[in-house]
C-alpha positions as CSV (number, residue, x, y, z in Angstrom):
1,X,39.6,-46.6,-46.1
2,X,36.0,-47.6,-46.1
3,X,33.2,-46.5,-44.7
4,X,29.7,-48.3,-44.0
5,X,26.5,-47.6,-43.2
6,X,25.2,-49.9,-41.2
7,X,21.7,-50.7,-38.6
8,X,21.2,-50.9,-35.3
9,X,22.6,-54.7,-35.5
10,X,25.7,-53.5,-37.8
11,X,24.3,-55.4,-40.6
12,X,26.1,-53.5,-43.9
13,X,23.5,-51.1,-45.6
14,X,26.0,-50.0,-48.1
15,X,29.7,-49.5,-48.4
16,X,31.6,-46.5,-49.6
17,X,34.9,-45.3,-50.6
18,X,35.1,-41.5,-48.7
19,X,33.9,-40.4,-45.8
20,X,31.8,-37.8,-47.8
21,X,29.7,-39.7,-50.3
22,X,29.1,-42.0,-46.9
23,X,27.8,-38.8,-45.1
24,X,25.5,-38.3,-47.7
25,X,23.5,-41.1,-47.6
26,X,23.9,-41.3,-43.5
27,X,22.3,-37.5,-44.1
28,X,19.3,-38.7,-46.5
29,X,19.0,-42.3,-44.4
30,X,18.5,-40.2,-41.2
31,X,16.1,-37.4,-42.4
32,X,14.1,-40.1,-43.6
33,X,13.8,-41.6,-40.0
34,X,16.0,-44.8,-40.7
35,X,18.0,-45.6,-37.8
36,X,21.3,-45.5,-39.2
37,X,24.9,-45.7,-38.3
38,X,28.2,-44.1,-39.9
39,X,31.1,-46.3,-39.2
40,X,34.6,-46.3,-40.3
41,X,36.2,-49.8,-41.6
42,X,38.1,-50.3,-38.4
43,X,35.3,-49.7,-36.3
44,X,32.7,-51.7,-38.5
45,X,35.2,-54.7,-37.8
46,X,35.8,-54.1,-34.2
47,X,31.6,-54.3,-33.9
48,X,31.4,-57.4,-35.9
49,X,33.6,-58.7,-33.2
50,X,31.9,-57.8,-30.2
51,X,28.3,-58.7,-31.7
52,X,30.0,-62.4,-32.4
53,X,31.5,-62.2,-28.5
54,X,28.3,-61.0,-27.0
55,X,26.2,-63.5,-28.8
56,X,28.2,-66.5,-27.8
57,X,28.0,-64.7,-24.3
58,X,24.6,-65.3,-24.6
59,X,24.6,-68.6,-25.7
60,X,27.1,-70.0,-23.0
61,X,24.6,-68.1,-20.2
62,X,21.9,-69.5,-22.0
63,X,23.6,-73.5,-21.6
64,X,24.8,-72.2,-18.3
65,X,21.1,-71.6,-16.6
66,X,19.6,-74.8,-19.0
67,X,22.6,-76.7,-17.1
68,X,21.1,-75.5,-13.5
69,X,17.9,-76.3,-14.3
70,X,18.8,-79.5,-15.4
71,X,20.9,-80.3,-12.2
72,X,17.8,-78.7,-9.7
73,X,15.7,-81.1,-11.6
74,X,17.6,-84.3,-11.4
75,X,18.3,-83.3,-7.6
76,X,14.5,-83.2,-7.3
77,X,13.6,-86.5,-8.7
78,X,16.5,-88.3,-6.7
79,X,15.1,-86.4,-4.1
80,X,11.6,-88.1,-4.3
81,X,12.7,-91.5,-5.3
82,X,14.6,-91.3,-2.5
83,X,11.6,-90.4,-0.1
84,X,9.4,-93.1,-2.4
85,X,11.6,-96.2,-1.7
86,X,12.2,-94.9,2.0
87,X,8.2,-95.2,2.3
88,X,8.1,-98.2,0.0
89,X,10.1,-99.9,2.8
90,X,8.2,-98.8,5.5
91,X,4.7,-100.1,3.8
92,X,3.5,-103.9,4.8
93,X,1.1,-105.4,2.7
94,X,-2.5,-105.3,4.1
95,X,-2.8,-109.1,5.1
96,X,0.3,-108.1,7.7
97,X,-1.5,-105.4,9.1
98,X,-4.6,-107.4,9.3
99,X,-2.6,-110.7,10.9
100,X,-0.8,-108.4,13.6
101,X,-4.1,-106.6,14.9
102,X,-5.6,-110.1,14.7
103,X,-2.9,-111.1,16.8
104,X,-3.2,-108.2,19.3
105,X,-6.2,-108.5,19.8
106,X,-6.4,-112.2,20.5
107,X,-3.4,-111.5,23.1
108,X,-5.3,-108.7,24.9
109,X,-8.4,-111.1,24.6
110,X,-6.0,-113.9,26.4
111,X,-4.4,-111.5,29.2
112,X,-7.5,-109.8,29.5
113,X,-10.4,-112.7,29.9
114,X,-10.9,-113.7,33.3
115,X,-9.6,-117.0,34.7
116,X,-12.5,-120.0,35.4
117,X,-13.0,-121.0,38.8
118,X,-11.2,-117.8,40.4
119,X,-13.0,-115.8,42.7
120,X,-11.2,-113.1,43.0
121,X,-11.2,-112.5,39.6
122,X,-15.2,-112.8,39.4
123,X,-15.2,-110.5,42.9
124,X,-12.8,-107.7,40.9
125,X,-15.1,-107.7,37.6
126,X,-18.2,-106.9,40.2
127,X,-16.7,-104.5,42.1
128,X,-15.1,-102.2,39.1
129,X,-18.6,-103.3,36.8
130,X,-16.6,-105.0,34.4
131,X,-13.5,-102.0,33.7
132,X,-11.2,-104.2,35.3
133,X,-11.4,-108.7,34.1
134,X,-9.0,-109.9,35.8
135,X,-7.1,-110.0,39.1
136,X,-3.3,-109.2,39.9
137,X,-2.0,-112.7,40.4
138,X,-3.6,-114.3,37.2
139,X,-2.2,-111.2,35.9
140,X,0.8,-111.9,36.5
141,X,1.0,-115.5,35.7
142,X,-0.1,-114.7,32.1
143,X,2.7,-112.2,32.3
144,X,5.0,-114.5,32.6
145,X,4.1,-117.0,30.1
C-alpha cells in the first residue's frame, strides 16, 4: 500500500511505499510548520472523490443562483415593458389634448354665455354679479341640444 502526503487541498506532496518512511517526512513537514496531511492510498482516493463531488456541487449552486438571477431579471424587464406599453396606451399626443380642452372650453363658453334678447338671463347675471350667465330655461334648452 501507498501512502501520500498531501496539503490542505490533497494535492500529492510526495508518495511513499511504508507507512514509516511517510511518517518521517509528515514529522519534518510538520515541525517545520507546513500544513501537512498523512493519508493512506484508499483514503487519498476517497478525498480526490469528494473534492471532484464538492466542486461540481459548487458549480451546479453556482449555475443554480446565476439561473435565479437571470429569471428575477427577465421577470423585471417584462414587468416594466409591461407597465411602459400599458402607459404608452394611455398617452394622447399633445395636439389631442390641446383639441379636447379647446373643445371644452368652447362648449362651456356655449352653455355658459347668456342668451340675446332674454331678460331673465340679463336680470340673473345682475342679481348673482355675474357667478351665475344664464337662466334655467335657456339652460335647459342648450341641454337638450
Amino acid at each position: 500500500m501507498k501512502y501520500y502526503i498531501t496539503d490542505a487541498n490533497f494535492n500529492v506532496l510526495s508518495v511513499h511505499p511504508d507507512r514509516d518512511s511517510a511518517k518521517a517526512v509528515w514529522d519534518v513537514n510538520w515541525k517545520a510548520g507546513v500544513d501537512v496531511y498523512l493519508e493512506s492510498e484508499e483514503n487519498h482516493l476517497k478525498n480526490i472523490e469528494w473534492v471532484k463531488a464538492y466542486k461540481q456541487r459548487a458549480i451546479e449552486r453556482k449555475k443554480k443562483r446565476e439561473d435565479i438571477a437571470i429569471r428575477k431579471s427577465l421577470n423585471e424587464i417584462k414587468v416594466n415593458y409591461e407597465l411602459f406599453e400599458s402607459a404608452e396606451n394611455n398617452v394622447k399626443p399633445m395636439s389631442f389634448e390641446f383639441e379636447e380642452a379647446a373643445q371644452r372650453e368652447a362648449e362651456e363658453a356655449r352653455i355658459n354665455n347668456p342668451t340675446e334678447d332674454c331678460d331673465d338671463c340679463l336680470w340673473i347675471i345682475k342679481e348673482t354679479d355675474g357667478d351665475i350667465t344664464v337662466c334655467d330655461e335657456c339652460l335647459d334648452e342648450r341641454n337638450k341640444l
